[in-house]
C-alpha positions in Angstrom: 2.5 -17.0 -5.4 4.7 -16.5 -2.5 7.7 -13.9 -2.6 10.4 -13.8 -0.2 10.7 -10.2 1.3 12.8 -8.9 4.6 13.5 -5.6 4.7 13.7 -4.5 1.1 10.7 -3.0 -1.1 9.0 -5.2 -3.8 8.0 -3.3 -6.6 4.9 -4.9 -9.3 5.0 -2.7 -12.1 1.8 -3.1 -14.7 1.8 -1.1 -18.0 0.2 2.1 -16.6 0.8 1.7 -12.8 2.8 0.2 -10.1 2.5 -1.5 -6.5 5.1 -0.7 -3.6 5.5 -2.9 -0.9 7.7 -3.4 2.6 7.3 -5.0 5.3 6.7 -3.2 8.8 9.8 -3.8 10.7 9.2 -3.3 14.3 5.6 -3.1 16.4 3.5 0.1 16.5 0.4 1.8 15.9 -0.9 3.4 12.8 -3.2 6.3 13.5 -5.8 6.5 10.8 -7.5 10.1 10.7 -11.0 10.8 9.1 -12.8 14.3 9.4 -14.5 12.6 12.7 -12.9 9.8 14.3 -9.4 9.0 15.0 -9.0 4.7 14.3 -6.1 2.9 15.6 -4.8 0.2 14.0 -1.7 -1.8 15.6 0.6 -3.2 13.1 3.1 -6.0 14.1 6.4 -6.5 12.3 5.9 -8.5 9.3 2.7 -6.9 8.5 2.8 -4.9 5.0 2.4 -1.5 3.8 1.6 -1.0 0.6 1.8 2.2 -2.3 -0.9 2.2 -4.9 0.3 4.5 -8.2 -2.7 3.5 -10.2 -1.6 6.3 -12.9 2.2 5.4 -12.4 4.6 8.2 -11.7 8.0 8.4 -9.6 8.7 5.4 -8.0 10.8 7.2 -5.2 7.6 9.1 -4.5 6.0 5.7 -3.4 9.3 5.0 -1.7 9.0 8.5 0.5 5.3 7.8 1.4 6.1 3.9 2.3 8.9 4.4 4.8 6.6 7.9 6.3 4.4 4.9 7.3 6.5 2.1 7.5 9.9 3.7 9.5 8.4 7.9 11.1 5.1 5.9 11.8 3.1 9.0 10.1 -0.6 9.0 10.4 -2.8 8.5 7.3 -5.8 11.3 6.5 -8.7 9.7 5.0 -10.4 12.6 3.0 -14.9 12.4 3.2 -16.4 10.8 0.1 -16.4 13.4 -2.9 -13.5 15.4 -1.5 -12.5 17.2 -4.1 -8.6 16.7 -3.1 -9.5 13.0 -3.8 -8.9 13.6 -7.9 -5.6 14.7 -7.2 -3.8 11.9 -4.9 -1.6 10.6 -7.3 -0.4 7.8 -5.1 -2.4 6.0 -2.0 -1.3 4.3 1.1 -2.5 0.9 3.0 -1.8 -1.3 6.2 -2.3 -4.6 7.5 -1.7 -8.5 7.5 -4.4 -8.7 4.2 -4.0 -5.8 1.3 -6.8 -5.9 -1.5 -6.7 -3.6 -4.5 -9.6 -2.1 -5.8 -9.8 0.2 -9.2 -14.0 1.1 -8.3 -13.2 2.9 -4.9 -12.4 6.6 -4.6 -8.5 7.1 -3.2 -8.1 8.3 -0.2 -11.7 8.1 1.3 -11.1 4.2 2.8 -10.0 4.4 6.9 -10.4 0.4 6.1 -6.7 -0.8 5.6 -7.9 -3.9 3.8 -8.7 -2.1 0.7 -6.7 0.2 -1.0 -7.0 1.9 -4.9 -5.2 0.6 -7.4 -6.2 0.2 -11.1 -7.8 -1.6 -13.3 -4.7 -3.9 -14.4 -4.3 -4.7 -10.7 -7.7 -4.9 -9.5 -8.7 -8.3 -7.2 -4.9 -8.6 -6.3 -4.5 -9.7 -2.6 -1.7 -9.4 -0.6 -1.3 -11.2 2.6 1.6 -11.7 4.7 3.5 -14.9 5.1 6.8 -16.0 7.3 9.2 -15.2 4.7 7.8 -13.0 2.7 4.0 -12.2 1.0 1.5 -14.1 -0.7 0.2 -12.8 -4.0 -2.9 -13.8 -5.5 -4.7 -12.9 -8.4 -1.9 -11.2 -10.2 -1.6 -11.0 -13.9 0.9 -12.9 -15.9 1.5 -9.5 -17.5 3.0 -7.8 -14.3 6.4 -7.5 -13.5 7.9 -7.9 -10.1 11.3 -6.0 -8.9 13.0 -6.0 -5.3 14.2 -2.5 -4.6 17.1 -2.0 -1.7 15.6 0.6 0.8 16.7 3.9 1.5 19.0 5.0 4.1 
């Protein structure tokens, strides 16, 4: 399924969680920060960045933490495996041309931007980017997909 995008948010809302995506809008580089490396990834416009809420909560929340990335270029902390400050991320954040969700991975312990947590009701969704918007695959018939005007 392809979905026409510019410079809006797309919203895919499941029962218990939700999905935020944009689209980068100009060229930079994402610094990714683990306890002992600092990764640089270089995003081109077009390229997404994606919110995981796998428990749901306040969809301005995802908003605030998409356009951090997305507009201020903020770096992203990836915590070490078992970090106890992993239970309470509420809300994750990923990168790149290729997004896959994943509900058997730890948030926030993934410096690879290809896979980011989501839940179970959105696990083995894929998104990719594509000229006019982003390919979906592997979404449920039971999602529900909104556009969302971005802030200011």
């Amino acid at each position: 399924m392809n979905i026409p995008l510019c410079d809006d948010h797309l919203c895919i809302r499941g029962r218990d969680s939700f999905l935020l995506v944009g689209k980068v809008l100009s060229p930079f580089t994402l610094f990714i920060e683990t306890q002992t490396e600092e990764y640089c990834q270089f995003l081109d416009t077009g390229d997404l960045v994606a919110v995981s809420a796998p428990e749901g909560g306040d969809p301005r929340q995802a908003v605030i933490l998409l356009e951090l990335v997305r507009k201020f270029h903020a770096p992203l902390v990836v915590l070490p495996k078992d970090h106890p400050g992993s239970r309470r991320l509420r809300m994750v954040v990923s990168a790149g041309d290729n997004i896959e969700l994943n509900c058997s991975i730890q948030r926030g312990t993934h410096p690879e931007q290809h896979l980011l947590c989501g839940s179970e009701e959105m696990a083995g969704m894929i998104l990719k980017t594509s000229p006019d918007g982003i390919e979906i695959t592997g979404m449920p018939d039971s999602m529900i997909i909104e556009h969302r005007k971005q802030l200011g």
